[in-house]
KEGU-463752 format. One record per residue (C-alpha): x, y, z; residue in three letters. Coordinates in steps of 0.5 Angstrom, whole numbers, plus 500, padded with zeros to 3 digits. Example, Ala and Ser with C-alpha at 12.3 -4.5 7.8 and 13.67 -1.06 7.14 Angstrom:
2
525491516ALA 527498514SER 
This chain:
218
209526188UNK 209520192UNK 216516188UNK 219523190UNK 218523197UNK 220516198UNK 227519194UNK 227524198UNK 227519204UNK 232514202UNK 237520200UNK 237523208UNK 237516210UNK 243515206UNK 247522207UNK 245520215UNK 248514214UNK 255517210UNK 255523215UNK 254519223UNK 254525229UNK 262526231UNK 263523238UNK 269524242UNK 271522249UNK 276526253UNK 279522259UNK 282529262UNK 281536262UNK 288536259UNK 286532253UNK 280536253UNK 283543252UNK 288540247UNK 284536243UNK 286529245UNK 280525244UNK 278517243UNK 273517237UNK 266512238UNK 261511235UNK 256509239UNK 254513244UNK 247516246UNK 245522249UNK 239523253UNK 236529256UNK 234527264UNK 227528266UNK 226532272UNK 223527277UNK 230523276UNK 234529278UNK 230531284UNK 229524287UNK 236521285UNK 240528283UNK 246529279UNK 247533272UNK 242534266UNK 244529260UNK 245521261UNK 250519256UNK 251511255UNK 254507249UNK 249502246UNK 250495247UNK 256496250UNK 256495259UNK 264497259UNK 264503256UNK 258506259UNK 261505266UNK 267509263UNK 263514261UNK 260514268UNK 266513272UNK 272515269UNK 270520263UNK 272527263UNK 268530258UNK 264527250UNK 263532245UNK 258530240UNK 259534234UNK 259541235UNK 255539243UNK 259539249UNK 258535255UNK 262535261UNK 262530267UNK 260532273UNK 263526277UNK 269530276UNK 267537279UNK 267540284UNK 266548286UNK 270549293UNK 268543298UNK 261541294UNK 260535289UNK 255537283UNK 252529283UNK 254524277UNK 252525270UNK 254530264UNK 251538264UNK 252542257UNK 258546257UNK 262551252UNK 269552250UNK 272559249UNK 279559246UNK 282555252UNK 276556257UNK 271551259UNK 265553262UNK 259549264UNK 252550266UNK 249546272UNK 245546278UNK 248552284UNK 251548290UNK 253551296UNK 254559297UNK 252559290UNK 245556291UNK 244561297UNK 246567293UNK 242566287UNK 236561287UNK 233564294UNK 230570295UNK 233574301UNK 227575304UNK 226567304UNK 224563310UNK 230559311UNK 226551313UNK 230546316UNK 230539317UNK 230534311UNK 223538309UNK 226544308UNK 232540305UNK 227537300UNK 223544299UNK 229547297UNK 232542293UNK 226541289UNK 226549288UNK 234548284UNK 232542280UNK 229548275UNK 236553277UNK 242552273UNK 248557274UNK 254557269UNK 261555272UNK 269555270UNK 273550269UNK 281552272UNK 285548267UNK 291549270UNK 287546278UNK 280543276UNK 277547280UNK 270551278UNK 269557279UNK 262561280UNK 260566273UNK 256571276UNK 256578274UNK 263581277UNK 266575274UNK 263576267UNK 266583267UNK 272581267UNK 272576262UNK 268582258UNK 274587259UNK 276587253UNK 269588251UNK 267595255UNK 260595251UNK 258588254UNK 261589260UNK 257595262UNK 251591260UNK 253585264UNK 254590271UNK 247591270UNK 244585270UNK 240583277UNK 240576275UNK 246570275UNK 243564272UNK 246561266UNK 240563261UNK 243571263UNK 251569263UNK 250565258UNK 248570253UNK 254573255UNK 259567255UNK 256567248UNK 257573245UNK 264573248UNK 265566244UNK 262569239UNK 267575238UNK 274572240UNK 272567234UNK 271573228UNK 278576231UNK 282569230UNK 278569223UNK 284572217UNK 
């Protein structure tokens, strides 16, 4: 049993060792909808902790090449977006939603056909509209700026990528709906949805990606 299992190990290393993770670099949101990417080997992607976003703010994952200074800068400064097999990340460095910046790093985001969408901490207007009650006491000052900031770090709203002009758009409810126009059942289930976070829109996002794809299918 035991000479069995040192086996079984030996193949998974092997099988892992044959069949490394697909890493993909894009430079721009072109190469990214048309599939032009530099393939590495090297990279590793690490999930940020909370306190790290709060006290230095900036987007989800860290993602860095081993032993490897000048590509990690790259990927920090001029990167657009890494796919790592079927995971893709975006570059918050080079968004924007209207005239707010969404910090350094990479969030999760999903392709749908030729859309991009990404989920990511709601800023400006967004913020405002989703992640704080209406009836919330409104505190200035860098305390409130702290009480608030510390109340997003747990928020997170899904964005779309214009791939004609960079820009994000927010995906909220009226926005899922006309992406659903095609779909009336799940439309009329996202219009009644009280809530615009990513785990909600995503659901949807999901489900349109879901059914685009079985609609290509021969």
């Amino acid at each position: 049993m035991k000479k069995k299992y040192l086996l079984l190990l030996l193949l998974t290393g092997l099988v892992s060792a044959v069949c490394p993770a697909q890493q993909v670099m894009y430079a721009s949101l072109e190469a990214l909808v048309e599939g032009r990417g530099d393939t590495v080997t090297t990279l590793h992607v690490e999930k940020r902790a909370k306190n790290q976003i709060y006290l230095m703010g900036g987007a989800d994952y860290r993602i860095e090449a081993v032993g490897n200074k000048g590509l990690s800068r790259y990927l920090r400064r001029r990167c657009y977006a890494v796919r790592v097999d079927t995971a893709l990340y975006v570059n918050c460095r080079k968004m924007r939603y209207k005239r707010f910046r969404l910090g350094g790093w990479y969030a999760p985001a999903m392709q749908v056909g030729r859309n991009v969408y990404y989920c990511a901490q709601p800023v400006g207007q967004v913020a405002s509209s989703t992640a704080t009650p209406p009836d919330a006491v409104k505190l200035g000052g860098e305390v409130g700026n702290a009480i608030a900031a510390s109340g997003l770090v747990n928020e997170r709203v899904y964005y779309e990528l214009d791939t004609a002009t960079g820009r994000s758009g927010f995906v909220g409810r009226e926005r899922m709906a006309e992406l659903l126009a095609a779909y009336p059942d799940l439309q009329r289930q996202v219009l009644r949805e009280t809530s615009e976070s990513a785990e909600v829109m995503g659901k949807y996002l999901r489900a349109l990606k879901e059914k685009e794809e079985a609609e290509l299918k021969p």
